[in-house]
mmCIF file of the N, C-alpha and C atoms, coordinates in Angstrom:
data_MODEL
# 
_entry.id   MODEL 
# 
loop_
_atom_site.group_PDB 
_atom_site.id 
_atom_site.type_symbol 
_atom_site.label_atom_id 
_atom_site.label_alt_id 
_atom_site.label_comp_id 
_atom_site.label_asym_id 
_atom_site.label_entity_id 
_atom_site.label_seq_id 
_atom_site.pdbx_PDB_ins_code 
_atom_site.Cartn_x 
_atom_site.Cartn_y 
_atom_site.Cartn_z 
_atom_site.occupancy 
_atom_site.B_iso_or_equiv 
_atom_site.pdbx_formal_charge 
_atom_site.auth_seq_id 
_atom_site.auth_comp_id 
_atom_site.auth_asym_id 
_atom_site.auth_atom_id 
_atom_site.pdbx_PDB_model_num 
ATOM 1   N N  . UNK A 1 1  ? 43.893 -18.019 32.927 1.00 0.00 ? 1  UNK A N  1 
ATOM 2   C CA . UNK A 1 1  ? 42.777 -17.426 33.639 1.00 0.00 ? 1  UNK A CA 1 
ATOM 3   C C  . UNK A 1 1  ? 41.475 -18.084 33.159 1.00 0.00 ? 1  UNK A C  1 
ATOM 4   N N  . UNK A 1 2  ? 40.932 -18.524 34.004 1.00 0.00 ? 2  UNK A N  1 
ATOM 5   C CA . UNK A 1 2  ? 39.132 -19.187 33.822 1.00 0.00 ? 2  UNK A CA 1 
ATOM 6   C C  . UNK A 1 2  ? 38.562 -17.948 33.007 1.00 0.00 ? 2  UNK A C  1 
ATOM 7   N N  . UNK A 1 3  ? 37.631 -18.745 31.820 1.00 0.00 ? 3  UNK A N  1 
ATOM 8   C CA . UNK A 1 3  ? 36.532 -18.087 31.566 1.00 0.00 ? 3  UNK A CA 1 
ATOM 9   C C  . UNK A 1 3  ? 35.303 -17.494 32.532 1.00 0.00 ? 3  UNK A C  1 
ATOM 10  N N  . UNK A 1 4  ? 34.511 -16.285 32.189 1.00 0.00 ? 4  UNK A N  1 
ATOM 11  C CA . UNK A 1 4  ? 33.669 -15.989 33.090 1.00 0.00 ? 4  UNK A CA 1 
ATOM 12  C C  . UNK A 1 4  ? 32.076 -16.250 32.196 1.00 0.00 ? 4  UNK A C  1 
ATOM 13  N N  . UNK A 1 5  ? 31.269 -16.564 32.502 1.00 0.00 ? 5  UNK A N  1 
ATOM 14  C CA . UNK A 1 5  ? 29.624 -16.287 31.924 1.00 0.00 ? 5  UNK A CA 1 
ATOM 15  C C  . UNK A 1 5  ? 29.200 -14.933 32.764 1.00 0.00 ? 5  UNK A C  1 
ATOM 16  N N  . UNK A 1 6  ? 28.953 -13.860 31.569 1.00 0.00 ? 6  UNK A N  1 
ATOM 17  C CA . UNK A 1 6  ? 28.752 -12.553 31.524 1.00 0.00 ? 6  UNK A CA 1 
ATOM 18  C C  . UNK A 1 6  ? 26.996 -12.654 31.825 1.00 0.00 ? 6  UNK A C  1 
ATOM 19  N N  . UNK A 1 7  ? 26.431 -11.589 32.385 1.00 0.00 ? 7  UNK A N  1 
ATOM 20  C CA . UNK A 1 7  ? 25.052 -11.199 32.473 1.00 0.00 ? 7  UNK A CA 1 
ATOM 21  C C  . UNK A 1 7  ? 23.854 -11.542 31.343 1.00 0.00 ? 7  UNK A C  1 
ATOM 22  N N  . UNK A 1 8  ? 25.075 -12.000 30.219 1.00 0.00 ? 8  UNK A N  1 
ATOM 23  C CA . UNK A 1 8  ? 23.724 -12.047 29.189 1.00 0.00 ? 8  UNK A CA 1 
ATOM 24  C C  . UNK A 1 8  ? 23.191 -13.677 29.057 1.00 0.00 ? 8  UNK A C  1 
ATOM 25  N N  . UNK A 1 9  ? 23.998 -14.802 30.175 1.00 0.00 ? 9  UNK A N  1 
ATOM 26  C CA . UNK A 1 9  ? 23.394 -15.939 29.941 1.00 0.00 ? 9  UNK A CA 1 
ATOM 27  C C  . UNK A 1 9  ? 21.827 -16.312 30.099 1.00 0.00 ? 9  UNK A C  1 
ATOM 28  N N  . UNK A 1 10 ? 21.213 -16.893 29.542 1.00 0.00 ? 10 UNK A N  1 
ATOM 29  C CA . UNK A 1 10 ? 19.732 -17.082 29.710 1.00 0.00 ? 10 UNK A CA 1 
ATOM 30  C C  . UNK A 1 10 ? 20.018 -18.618 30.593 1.00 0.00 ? 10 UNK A C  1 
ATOM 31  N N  . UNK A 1 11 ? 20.681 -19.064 31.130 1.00 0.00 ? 11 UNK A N  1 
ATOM 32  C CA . UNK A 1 11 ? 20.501 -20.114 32.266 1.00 0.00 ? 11 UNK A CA 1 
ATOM 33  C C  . UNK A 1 11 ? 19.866 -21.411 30.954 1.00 0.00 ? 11 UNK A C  1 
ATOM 34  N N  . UNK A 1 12 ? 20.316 -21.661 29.695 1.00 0.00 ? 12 UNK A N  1 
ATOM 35  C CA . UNK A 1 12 ? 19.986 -22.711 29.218 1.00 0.00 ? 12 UNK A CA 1 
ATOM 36  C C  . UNK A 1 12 ? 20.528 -24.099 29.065 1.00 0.00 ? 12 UNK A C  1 
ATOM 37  N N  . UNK A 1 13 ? 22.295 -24.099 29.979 1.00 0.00 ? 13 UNK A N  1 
ATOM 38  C CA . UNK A 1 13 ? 22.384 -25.142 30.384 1.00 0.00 ? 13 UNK A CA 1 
ATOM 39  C C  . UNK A 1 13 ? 23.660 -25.820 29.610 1.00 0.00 ? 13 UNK A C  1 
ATOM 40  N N  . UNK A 1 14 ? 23.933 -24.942 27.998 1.00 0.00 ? 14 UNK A N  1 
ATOM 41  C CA . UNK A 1 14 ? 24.906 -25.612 26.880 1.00 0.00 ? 14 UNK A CA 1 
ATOM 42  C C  . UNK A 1 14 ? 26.088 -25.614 27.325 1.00 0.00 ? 14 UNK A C  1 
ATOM 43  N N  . UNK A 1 15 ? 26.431 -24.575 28.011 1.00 0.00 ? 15 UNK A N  1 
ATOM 44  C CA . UNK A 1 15 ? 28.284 -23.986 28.586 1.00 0.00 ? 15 UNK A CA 1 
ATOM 45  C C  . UNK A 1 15 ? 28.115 -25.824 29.252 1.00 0.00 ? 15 UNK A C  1 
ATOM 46  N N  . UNK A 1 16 ? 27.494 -26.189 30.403 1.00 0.00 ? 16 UNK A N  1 
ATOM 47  C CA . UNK A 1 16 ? 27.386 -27.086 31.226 1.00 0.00 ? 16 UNK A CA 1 
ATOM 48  C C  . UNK A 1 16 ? 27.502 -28.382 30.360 1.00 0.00 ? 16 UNK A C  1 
ATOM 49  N N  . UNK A 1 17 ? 26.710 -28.733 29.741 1.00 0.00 ? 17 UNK A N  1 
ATOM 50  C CA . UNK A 1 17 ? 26.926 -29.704 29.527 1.00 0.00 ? 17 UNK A CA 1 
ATOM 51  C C  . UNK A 1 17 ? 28.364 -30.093 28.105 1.00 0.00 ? 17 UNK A C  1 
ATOM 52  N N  . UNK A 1 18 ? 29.001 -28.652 27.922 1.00 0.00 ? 18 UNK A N  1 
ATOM 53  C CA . UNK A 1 18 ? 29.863 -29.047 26.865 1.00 0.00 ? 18 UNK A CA 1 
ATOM 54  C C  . UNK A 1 18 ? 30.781 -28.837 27.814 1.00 0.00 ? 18 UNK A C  1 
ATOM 55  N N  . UNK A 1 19 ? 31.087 -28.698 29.052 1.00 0.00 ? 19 UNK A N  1 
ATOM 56  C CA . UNK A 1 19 ? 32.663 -28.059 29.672 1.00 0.00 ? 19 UNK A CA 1 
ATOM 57  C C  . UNK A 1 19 ? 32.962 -30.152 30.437 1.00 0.00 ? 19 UNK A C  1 
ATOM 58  N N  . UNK A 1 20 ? 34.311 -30.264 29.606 1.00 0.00 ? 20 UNK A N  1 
ATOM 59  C CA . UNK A 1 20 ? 34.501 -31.710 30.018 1.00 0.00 ? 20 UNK A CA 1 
ATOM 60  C C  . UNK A 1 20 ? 35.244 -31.433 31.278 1.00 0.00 ? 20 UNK A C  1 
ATOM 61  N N  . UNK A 1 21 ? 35.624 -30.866 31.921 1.00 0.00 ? 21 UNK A N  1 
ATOM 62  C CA . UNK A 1 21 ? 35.684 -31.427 33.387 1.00 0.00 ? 21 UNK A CA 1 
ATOM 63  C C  . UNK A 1 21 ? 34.717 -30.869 34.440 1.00 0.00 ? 21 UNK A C  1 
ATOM 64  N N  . UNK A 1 22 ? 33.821 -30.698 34.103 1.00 0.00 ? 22 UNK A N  1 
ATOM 65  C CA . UNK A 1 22 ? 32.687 -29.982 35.177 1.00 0.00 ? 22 UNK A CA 1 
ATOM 66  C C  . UNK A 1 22 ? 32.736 -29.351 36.371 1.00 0.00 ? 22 UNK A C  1 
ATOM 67  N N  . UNK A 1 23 ? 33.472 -27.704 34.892 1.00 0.00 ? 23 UNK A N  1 
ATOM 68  C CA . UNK A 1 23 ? 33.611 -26.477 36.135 1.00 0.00 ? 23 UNK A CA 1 
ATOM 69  C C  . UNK A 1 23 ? 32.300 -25.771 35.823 1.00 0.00 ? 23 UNK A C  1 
ATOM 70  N N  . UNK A 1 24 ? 31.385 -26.311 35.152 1.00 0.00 ? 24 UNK A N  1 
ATOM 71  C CA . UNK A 1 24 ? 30.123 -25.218 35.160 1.00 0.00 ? 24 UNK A CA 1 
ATOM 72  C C  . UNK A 1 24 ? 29.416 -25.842 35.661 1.00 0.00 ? 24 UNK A C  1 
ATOM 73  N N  . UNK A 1 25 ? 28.629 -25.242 36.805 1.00 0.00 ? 25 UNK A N  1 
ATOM 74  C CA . UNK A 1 25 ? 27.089 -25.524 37.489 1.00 0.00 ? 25 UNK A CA 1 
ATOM 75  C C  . UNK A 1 25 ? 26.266 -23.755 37.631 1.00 0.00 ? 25 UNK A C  1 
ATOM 76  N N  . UNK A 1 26 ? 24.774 -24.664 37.398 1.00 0.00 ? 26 UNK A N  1 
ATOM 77  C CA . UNK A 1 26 ? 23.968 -23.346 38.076 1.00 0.00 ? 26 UNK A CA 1 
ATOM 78  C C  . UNK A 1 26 ? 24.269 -22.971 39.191 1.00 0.00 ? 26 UNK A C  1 
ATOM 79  N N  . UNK A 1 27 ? 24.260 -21.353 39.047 1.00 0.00 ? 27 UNK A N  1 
ATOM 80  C CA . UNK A 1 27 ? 24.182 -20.366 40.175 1.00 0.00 ? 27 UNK A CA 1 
ATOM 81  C C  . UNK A 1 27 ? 23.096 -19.589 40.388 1.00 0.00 ? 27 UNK A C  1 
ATOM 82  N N  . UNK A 1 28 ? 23.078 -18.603 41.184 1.00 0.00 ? 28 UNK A N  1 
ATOM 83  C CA . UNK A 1 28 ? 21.652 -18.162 41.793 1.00 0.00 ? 28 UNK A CA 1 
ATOM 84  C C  . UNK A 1 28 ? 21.077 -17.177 40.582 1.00 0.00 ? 28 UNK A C  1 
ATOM 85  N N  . UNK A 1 29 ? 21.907 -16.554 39.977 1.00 0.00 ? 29 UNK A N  1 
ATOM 86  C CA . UNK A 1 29 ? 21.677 -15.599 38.513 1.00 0.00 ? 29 UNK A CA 1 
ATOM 87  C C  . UNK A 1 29 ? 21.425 -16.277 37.584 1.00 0.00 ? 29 UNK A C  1 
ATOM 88  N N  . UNK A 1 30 ? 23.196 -16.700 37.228 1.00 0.00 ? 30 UNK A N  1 
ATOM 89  C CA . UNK A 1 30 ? 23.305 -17.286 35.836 1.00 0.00 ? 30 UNK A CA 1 
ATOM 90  C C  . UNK A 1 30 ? 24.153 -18.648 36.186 1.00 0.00 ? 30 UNK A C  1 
ATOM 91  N N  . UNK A 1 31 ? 24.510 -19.092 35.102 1.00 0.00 ? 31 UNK A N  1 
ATOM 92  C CA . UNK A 1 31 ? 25.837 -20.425 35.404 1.00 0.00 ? 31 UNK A CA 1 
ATOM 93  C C  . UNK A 1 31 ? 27.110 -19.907 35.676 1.00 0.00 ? 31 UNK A C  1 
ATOM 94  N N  . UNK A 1 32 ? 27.727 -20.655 37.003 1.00 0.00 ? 32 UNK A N  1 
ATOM 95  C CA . UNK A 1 32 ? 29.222 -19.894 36.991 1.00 0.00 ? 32 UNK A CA 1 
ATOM 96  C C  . UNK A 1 32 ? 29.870 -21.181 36.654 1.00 0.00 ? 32 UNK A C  1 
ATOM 97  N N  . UNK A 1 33 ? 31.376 -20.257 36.463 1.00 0.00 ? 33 UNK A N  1 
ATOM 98  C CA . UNK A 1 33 ? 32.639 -21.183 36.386 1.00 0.00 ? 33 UNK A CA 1 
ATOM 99  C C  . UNK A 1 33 ? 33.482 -21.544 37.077 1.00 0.00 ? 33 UNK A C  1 
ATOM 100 N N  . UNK A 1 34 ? 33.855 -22.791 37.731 1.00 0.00 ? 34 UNK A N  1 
ATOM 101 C CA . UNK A 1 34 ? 34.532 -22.264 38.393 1.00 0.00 ? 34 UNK A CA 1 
ATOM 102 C C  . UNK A 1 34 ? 35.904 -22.876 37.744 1.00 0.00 ? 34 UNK A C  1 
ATOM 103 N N  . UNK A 1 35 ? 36.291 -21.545 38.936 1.00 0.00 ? 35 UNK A N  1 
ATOM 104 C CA . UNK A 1 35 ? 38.130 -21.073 38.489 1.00 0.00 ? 35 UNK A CA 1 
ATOM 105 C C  . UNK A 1 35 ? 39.025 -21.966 38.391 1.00 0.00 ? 35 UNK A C  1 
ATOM 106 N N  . UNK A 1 36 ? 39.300 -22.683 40.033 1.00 0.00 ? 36 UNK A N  1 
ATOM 107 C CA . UNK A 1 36 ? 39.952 -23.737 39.932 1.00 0.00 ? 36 UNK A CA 1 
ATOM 108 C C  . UNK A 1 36 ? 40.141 -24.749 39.280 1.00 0.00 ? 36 UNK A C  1 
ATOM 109 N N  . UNK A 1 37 ? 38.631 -25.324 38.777 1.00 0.00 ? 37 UNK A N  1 
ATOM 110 C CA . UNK A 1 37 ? 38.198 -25.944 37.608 1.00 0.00 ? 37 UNK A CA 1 
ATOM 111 C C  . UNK A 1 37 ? 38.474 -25.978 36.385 1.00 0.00 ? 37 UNK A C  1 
ATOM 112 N N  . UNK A 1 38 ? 38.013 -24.854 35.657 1.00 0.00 ? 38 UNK A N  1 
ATOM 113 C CA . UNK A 1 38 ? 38.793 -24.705 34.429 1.00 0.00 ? 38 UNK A CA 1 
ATOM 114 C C  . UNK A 1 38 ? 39.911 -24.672 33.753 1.00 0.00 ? 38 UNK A C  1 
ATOM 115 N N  . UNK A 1 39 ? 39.723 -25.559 32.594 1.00 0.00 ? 39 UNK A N  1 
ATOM 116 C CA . UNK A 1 39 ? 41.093 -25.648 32.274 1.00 0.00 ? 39 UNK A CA 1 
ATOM 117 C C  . UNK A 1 39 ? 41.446 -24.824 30.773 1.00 0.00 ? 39 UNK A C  1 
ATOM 118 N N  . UNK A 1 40 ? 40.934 -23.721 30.827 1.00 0.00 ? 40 UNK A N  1 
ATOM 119 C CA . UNK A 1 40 ? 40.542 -22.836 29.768 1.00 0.00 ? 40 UNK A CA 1 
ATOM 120 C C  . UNK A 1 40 ? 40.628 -23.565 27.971 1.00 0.00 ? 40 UNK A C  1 
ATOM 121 N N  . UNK A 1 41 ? 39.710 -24.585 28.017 1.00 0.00 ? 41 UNK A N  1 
ATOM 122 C CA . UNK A 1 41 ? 39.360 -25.434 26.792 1.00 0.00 ? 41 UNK A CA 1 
ATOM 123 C C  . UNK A 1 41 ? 38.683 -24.604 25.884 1.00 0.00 ? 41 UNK A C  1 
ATOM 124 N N  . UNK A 1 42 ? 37.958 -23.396 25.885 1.00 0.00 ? 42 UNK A N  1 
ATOM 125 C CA . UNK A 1 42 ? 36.941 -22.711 25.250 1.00 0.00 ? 42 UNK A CA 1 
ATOM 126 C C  . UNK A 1 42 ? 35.967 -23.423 24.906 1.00 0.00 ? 42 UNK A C  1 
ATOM 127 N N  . UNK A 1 43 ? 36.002 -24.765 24.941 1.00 0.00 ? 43 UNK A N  1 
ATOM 128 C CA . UNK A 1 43 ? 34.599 -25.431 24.549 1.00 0.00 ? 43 UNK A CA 1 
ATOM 129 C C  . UNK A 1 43 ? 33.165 -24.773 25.504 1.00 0.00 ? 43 UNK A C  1 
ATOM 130 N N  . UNK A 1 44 ? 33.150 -24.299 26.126 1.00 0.00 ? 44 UNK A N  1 
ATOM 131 C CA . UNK A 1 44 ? 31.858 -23.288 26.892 1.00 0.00 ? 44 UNK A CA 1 
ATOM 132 C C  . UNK A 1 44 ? 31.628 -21.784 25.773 1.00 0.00 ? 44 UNK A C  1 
ATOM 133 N N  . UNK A 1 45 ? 32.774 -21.423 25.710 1.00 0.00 ? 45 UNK A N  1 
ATOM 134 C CA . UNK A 1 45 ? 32.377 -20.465 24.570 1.00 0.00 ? 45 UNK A CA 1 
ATOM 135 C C  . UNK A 1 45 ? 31.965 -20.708 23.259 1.00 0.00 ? 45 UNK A C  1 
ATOM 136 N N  . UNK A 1 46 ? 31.917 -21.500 22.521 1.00 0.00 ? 46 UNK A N  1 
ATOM 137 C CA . UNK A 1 46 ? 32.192 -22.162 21.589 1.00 0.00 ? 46 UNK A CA 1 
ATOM 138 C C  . UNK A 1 46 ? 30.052 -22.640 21.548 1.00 0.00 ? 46 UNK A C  1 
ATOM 139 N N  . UNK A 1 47 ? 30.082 -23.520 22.806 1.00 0.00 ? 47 UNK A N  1 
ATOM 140 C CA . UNK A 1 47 ? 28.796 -23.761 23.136 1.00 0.00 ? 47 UNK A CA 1 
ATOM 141 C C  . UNK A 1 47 ? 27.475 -22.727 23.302 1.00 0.00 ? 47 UNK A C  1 
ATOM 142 N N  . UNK A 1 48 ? 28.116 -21.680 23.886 1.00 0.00 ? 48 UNK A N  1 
ATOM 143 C CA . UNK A 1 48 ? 26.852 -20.741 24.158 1.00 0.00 ? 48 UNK A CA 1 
ATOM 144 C C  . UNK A 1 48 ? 26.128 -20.040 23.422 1.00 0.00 ? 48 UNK A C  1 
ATOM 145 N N  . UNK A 1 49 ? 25.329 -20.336 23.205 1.00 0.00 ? 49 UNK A N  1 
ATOM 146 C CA . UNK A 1 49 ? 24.162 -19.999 21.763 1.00 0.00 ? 49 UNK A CA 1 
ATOM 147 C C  . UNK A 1 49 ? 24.396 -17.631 22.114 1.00 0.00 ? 49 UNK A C  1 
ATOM 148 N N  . UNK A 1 50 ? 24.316 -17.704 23.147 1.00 0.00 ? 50 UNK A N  1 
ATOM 149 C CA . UNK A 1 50 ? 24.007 -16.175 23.128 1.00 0.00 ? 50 UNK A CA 1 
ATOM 150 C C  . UNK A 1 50 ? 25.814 -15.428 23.579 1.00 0.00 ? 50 UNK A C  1 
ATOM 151 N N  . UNK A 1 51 ? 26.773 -15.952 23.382 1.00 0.00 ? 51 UNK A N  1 
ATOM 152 C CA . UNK A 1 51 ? 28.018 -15.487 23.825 1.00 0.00 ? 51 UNK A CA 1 
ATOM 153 C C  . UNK A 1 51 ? 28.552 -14.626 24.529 1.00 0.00 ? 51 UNK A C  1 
ATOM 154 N N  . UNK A 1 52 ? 27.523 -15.508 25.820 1.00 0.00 ? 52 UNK A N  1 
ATOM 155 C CA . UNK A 1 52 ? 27.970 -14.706 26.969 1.00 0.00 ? 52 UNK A CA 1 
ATOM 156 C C  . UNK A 1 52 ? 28.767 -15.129 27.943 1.00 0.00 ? 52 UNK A C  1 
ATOM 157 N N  . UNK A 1 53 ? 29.446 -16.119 27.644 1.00 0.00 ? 53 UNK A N  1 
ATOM 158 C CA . UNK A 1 53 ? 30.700 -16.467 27.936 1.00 0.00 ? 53 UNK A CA 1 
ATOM 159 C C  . UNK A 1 53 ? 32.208 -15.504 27.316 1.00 0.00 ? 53 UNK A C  1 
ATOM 160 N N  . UNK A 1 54 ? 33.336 -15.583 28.099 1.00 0.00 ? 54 UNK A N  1 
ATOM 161 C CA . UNK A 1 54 ? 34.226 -14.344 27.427 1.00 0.00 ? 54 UNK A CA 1 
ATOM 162 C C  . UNK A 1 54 ? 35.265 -15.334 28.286 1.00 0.00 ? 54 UNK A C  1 
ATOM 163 N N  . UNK A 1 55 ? 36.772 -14.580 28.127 1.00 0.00 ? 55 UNK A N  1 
ATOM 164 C CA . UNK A 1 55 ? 38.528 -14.812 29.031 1.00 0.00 ? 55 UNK A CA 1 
ATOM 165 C C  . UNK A 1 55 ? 38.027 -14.058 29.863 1.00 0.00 ? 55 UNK A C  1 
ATOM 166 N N  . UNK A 1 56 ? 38.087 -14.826 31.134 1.00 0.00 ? 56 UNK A N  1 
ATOM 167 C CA . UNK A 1 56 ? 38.211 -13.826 32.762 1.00 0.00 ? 56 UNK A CA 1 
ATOM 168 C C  . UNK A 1 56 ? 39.313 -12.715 32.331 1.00 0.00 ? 56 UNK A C  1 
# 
């Protein structure tokens, strides 16, 4: 199951540039993931200064 970015992201961009196959882009809130995409690496969690990344 894809990781999700929870409400508490501040849109700073780290999930994105650490997820190596580029399932994260900005969304209209926060950064999403996408599903299909992910290959549940945790490197986005791992990255996010405020851990608001989590397991879908």
């Amino acid at each position: 199951m894809a990781h999700v970015i929870g409400e508490d992201c501040t849109s700073c961009g780290a999930c994105a540039d650490s997820c190596p196959v580029e399932a994260i882009s900005e969304g209209d809130e926060r950064y999403e993931i996408d599903a299909d995409t992910c290959t549940d690496c945790g490197a986005c969690v791992d990255a996010c200064p405020v851990g608001a990344i989590s397991e879908g």
